[in-house]
ROSE-4610 file (N, C-alpha, C; in Angstrom, 1 decimal, always signed):
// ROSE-4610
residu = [X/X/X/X/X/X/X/X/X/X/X/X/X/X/X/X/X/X/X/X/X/X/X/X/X/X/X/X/X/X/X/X/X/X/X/X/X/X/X/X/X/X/X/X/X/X/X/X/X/X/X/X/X/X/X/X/X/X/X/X/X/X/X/X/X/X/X/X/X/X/X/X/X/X/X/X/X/X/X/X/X/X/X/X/X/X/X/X/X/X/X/X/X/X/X/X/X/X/X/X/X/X/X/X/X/X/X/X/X/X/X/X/X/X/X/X/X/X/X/X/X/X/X/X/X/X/X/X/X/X/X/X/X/X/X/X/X/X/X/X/X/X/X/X/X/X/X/X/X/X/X/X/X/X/X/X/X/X/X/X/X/X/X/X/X/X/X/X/X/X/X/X/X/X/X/X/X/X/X/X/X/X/X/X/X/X/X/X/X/X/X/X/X/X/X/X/X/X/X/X/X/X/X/X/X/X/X/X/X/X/X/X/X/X/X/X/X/X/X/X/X/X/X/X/X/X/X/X/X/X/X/X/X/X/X/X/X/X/X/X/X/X/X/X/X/X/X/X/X/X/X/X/X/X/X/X/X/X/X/X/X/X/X/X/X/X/X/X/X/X/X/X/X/X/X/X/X/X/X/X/X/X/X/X/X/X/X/X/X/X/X/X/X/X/X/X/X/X/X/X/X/X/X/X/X/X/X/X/X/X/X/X/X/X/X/X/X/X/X/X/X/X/X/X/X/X/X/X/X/X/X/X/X/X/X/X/X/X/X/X/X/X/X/X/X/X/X/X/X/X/X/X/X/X/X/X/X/X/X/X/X/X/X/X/X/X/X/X/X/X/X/X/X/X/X/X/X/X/X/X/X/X/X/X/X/X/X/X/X/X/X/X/X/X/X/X/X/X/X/X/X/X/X/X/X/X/X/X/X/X/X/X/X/X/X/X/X/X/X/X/X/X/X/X/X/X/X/X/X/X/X/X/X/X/X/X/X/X/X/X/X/X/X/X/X/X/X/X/X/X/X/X/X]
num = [1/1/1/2/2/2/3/3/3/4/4/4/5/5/5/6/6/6/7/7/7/8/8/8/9/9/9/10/10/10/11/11/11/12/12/12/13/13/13/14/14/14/15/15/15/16/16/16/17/17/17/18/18/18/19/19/19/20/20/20/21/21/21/22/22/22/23/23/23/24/24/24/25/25/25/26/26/26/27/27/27/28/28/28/29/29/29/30/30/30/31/31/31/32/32/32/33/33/33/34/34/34/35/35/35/36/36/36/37/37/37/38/38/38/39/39/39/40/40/40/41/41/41/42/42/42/43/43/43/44/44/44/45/45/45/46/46/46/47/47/47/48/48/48/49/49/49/50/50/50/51/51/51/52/52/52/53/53/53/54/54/54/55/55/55/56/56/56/57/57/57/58/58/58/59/59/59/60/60/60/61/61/61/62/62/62/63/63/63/64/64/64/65/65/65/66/66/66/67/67/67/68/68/68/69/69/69/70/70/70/71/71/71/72/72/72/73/73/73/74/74/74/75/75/75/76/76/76/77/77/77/78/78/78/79/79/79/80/80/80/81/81/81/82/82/82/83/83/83/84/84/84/85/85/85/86/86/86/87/87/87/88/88/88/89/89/89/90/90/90/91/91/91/92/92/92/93/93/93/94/94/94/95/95/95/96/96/96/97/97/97/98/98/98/99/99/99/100/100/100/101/101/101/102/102/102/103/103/103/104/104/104/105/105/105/106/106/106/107/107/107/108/108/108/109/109/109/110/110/110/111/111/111/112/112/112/113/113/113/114/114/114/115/115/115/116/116/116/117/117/117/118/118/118/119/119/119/120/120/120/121/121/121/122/122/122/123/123/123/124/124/124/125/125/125/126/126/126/127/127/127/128/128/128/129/129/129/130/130/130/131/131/131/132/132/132/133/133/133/134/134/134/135/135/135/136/136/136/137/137/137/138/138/138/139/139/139/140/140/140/141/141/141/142/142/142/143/143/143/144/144/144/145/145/145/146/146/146/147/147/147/148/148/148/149/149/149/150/150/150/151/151/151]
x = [+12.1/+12.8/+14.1/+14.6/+15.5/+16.7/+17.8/+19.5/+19.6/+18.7/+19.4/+18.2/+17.1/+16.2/+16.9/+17.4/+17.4/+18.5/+19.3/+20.6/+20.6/+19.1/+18.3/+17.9/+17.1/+16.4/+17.5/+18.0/+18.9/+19.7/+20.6/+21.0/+19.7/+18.7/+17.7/+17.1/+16.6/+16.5/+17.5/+19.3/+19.9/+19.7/+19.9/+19.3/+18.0/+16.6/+15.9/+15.8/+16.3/+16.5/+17.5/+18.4/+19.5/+19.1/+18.0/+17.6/+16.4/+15.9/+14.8/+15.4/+16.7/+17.2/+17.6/+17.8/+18.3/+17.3/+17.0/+15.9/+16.2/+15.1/+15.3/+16.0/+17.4/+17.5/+17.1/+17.0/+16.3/+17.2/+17.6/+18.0/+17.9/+19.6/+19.6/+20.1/+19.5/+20.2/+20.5/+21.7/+22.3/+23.0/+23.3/+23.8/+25.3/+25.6/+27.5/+28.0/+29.0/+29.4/+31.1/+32.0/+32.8/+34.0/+34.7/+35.4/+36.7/+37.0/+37.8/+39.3/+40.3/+41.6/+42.1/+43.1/+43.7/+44.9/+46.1/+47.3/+47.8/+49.4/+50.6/+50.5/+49.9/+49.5/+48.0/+47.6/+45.7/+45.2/+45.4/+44.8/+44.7/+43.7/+43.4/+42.0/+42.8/+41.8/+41.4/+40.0/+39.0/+38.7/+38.7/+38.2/+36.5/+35.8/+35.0/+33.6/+32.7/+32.2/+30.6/+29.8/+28.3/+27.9/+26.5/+25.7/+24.5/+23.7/+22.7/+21.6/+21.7/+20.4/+21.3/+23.0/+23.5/+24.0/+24.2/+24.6/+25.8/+26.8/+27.8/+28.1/+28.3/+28.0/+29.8/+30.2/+31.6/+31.3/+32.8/+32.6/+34.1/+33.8/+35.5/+35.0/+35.8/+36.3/+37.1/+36.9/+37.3/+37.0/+37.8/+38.1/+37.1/+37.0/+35.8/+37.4/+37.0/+38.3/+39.1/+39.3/+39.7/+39.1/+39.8/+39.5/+39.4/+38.4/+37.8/+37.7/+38.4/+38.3/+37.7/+37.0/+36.1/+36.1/+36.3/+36.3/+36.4/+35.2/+34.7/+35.4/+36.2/+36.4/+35.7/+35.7/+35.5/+34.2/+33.7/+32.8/+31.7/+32.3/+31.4/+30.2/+30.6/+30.0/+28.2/+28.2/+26.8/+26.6/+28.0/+28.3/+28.1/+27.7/+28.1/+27.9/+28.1/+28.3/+27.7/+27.0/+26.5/+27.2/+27.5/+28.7/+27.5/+27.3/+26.4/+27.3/+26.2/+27.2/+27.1/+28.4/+28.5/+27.1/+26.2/+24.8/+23.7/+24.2/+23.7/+23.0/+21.7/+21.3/+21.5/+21.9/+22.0/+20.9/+20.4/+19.5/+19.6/+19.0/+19.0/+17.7/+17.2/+15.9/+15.6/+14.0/+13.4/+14.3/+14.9/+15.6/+17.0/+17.2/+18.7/+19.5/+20.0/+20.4/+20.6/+21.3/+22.0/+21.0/+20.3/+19.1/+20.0/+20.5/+21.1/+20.0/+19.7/+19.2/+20.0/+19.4/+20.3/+20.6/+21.3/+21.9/+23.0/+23.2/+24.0/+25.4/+26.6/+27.0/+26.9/+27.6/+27.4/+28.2/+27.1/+27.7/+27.9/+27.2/+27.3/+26.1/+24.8/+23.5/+23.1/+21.9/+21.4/+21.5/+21.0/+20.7/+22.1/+22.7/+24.2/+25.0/+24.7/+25.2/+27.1/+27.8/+28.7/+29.6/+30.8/+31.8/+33.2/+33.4/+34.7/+33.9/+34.3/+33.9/+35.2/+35.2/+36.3/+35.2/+35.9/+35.1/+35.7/+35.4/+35.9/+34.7/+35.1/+34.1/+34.0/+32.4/+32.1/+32.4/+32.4/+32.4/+33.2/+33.8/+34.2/+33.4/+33.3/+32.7/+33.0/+32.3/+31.9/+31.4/+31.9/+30.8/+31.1/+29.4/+28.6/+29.0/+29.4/+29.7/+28.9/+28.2/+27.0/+27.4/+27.8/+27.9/+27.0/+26.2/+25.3/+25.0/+24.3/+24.5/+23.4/+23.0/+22.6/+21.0/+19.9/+19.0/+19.3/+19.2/+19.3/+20.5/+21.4/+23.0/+22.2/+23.6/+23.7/+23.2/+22.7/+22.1/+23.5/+24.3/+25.8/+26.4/+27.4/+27.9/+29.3/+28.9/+30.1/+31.5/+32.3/+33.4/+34.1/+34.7/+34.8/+35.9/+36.7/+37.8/+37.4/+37.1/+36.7/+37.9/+38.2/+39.6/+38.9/+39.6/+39.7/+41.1/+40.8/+42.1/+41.5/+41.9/+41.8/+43.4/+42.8/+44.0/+43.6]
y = [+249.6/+249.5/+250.3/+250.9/+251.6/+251.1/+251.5/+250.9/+250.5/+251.4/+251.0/+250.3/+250.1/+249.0/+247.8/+248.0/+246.7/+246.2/+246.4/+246.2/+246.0/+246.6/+245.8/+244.0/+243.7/+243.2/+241.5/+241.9/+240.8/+239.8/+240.9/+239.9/+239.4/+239.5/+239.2/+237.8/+238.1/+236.6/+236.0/+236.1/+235.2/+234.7/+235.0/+234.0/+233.6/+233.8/+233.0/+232.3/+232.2/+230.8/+229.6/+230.2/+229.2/+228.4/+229.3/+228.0/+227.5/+227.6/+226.9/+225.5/+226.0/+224.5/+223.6/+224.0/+222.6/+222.3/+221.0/+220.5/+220.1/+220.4/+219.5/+218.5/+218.8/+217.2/+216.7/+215.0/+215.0/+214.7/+214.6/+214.6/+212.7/+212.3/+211.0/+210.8/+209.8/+209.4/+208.6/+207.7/+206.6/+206.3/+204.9/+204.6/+204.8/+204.6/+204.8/+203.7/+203.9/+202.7/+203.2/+201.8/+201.8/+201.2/+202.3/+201.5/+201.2/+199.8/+198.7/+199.0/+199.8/+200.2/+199.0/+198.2/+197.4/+197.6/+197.4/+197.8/+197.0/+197.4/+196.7/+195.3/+194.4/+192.9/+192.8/+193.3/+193.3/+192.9/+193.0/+192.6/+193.4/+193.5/+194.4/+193.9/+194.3/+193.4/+194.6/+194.6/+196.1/+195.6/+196.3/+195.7/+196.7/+196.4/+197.3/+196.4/+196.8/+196.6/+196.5/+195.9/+195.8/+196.2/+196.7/+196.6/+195.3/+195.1/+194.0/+194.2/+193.7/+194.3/+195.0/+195.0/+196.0/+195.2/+196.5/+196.0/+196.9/+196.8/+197.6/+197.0/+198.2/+198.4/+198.3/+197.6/+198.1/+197.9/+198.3/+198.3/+198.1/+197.4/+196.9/+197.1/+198.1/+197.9/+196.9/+196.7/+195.3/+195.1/+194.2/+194.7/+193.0/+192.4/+191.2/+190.4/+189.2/+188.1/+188.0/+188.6/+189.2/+188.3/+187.9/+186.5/+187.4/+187.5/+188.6/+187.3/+187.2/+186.7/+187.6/+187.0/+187.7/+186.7/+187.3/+186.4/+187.4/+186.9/+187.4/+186.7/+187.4/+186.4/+187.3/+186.7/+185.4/+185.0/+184.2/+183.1/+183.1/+183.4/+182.8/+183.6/+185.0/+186.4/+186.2/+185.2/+185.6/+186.0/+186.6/+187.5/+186.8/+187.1/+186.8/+187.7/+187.5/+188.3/+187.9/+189.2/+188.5/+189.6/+188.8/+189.5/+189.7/+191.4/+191.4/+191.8/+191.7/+191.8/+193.5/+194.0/+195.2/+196.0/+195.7/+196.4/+196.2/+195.6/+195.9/+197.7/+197.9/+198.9/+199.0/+200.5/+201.1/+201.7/+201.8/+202.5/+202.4/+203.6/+203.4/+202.8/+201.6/+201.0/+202.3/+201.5/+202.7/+202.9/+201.9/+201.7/+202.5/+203.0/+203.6/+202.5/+201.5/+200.4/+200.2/+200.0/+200.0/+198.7/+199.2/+198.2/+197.7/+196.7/+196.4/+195.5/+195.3/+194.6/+194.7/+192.9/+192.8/+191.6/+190.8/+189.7/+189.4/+188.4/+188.2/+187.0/+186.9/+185.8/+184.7/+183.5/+182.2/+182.1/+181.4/+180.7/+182.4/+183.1/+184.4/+185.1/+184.5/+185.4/+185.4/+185.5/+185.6/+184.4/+183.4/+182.0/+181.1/+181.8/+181.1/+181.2/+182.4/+182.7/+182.7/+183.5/+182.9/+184.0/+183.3/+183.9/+183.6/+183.1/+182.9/+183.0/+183.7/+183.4/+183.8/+183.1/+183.3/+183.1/+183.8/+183.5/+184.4/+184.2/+185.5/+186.3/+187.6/+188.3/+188.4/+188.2/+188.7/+189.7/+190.9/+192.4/+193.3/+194.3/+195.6/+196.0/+197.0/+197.7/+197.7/+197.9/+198.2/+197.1/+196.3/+195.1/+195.7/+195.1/+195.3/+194.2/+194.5/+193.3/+194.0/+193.2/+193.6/+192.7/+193.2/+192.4/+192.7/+192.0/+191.6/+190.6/+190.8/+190.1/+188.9/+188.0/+187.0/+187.9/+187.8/+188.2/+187.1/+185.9/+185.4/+185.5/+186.1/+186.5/+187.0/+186.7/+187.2/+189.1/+189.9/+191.0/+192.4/+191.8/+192.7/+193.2/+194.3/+194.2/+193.4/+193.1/+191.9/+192.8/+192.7/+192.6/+191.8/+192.5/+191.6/+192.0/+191.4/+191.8/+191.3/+192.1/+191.8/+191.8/+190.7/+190.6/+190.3/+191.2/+191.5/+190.7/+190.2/+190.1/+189.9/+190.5/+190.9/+190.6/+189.3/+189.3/+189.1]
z = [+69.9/+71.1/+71.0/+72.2/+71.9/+72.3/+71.8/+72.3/+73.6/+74.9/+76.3/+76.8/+76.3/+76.8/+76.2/+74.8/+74.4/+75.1/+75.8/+76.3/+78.1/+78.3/+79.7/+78.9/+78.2/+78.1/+77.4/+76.9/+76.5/+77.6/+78.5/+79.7/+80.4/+80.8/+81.1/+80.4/+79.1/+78.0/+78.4/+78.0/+78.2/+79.7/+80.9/+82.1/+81.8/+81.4/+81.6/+80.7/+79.5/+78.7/+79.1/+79.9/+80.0/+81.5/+82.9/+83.4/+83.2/+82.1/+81.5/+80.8/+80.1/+80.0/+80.8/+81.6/+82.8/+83.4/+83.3/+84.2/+85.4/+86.6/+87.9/+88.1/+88.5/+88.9/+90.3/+90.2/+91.7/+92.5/+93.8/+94.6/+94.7/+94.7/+94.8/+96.5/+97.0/+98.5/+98.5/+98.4/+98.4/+99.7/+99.9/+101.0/+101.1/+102.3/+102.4/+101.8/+100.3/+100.1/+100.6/+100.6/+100.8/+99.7/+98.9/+97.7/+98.3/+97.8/+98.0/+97.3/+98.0/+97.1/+97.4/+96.6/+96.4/+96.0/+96.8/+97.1/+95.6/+96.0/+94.5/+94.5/+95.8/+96.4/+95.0/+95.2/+94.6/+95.7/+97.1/+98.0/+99.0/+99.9/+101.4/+102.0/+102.9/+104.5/+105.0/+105.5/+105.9/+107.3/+108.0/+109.6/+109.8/+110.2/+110.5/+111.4/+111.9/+112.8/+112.6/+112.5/+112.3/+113.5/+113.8/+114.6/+114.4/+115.4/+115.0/+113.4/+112.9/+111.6/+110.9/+110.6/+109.8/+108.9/+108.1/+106.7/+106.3/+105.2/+104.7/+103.4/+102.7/+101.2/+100.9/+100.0/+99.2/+98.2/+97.4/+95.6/+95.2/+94.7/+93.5/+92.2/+91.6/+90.3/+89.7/+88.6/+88.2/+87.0/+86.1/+84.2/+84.3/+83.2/+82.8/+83.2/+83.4/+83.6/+84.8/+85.5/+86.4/+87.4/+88.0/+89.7/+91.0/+91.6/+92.9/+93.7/+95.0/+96.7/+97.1/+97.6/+99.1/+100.2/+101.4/+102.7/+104.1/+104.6/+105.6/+107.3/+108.1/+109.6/+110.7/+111.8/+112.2/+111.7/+111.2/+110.8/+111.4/+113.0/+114.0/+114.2/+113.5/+113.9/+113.6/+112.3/+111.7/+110.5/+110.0/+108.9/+107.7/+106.3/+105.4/+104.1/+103.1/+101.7/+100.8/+100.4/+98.4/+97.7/+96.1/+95.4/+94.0/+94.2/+92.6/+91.8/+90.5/+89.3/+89.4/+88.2/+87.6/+87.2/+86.6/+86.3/+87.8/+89.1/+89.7/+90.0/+90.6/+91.2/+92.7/+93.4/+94.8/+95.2/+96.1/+96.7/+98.1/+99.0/+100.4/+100.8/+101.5/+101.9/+102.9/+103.4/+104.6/+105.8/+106.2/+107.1/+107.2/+106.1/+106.1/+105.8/+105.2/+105.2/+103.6/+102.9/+101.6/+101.3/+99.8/+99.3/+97.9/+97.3/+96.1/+95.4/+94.3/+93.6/+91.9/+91.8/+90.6/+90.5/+89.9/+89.5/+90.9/+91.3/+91.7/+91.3/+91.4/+90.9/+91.5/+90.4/+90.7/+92.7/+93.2/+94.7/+95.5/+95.5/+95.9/+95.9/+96.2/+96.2/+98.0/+98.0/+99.4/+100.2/+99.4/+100.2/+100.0/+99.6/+99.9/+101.6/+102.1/+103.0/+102.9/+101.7/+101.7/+102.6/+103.4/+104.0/+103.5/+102.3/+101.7/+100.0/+99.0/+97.7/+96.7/+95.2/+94.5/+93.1/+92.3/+91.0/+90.0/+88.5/+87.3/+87.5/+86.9/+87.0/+85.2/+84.8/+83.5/+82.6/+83.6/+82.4/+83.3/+82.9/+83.3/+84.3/+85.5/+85.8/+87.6/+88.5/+89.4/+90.4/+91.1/+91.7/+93.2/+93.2/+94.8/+95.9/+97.2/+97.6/+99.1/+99.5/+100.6/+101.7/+102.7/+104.0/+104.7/+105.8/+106.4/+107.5/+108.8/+109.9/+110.1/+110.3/+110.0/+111.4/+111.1/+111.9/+113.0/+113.1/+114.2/+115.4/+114.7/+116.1/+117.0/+117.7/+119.1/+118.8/+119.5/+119.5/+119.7/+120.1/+120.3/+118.6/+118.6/+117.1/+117.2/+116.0/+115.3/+114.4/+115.4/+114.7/+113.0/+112.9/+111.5/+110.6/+109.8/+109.0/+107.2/+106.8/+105.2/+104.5/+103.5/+102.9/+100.9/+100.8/+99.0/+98.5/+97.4/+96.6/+95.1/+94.0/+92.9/+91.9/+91.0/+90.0/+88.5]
């Protein structure tokens, strides 16, 4: 081979070896989550609004030890919250609707229905906090004020 073929042929090798190494990645779709900033207080109140059958995703960071409030108003709405743990998984359901699975904490899973919760958190990381409209409400969207506090 001679000097100016070889000098075709090398930039060529280097691209096709280098995207041979990267593999496909797949295309993740996740739901809208909503991260929870917590002011010089450790605390903030979110207002936001459900439709019937809705759901809304947040996330607090938060060190192991650490005391997480959660409290949902008005009460009346239908609303309530499950609080997963940090190794929780996200996914978006068929519906479009934020799917969590995982562990949930103590007095904070599904069949709790809770609208006020307080507890330590175990580990470092990330926690899921899933609001959600009770299927039997009223068919209107629910107003609502979500309140954080972190110490």
């Amino acid at each position: 081979m001679n000097r100016r073929s070889t000098l075709f042929v090398l930039p060529l090798l280097a691209t096709l070896s280098l995207s041979s190494l990267a593999p496909a990645q797949p295309v993740v779709n996740l739901p809208a989550m909503k991260p929870v900033t917590l002011g010089g207080s450790g605390a903030s109140t979110l207002a936001g609004e459900l439709p019937p059958s809705g759901k809304a995703l947040y996330t607090v960071q938060a060190k192991a030890g650490q005391t997480l409030m959660v409290s949902v108003m008005p009460v009346s709405t239908g609303l309530s919250f499950q609080v997963f743990r940090s190794d929780a998984a996200v996914a978006r359901a068929a519906d479009g609707q934020p799917l969590v699975t995982g562990a949930t904490l103590p007095d904070a899973g599904p069949a709790d229905r809770a609208t006020a919760w307080i507890g330590a958190l175990p580990r470092d990381g990330v926690y899921y906090v899933l609001l959600a409209r009770d299927p039997a409400a009223p068919p209107a969207p629910a107003a609502y004020n979500l309140t954080f506090s972190l110490q």
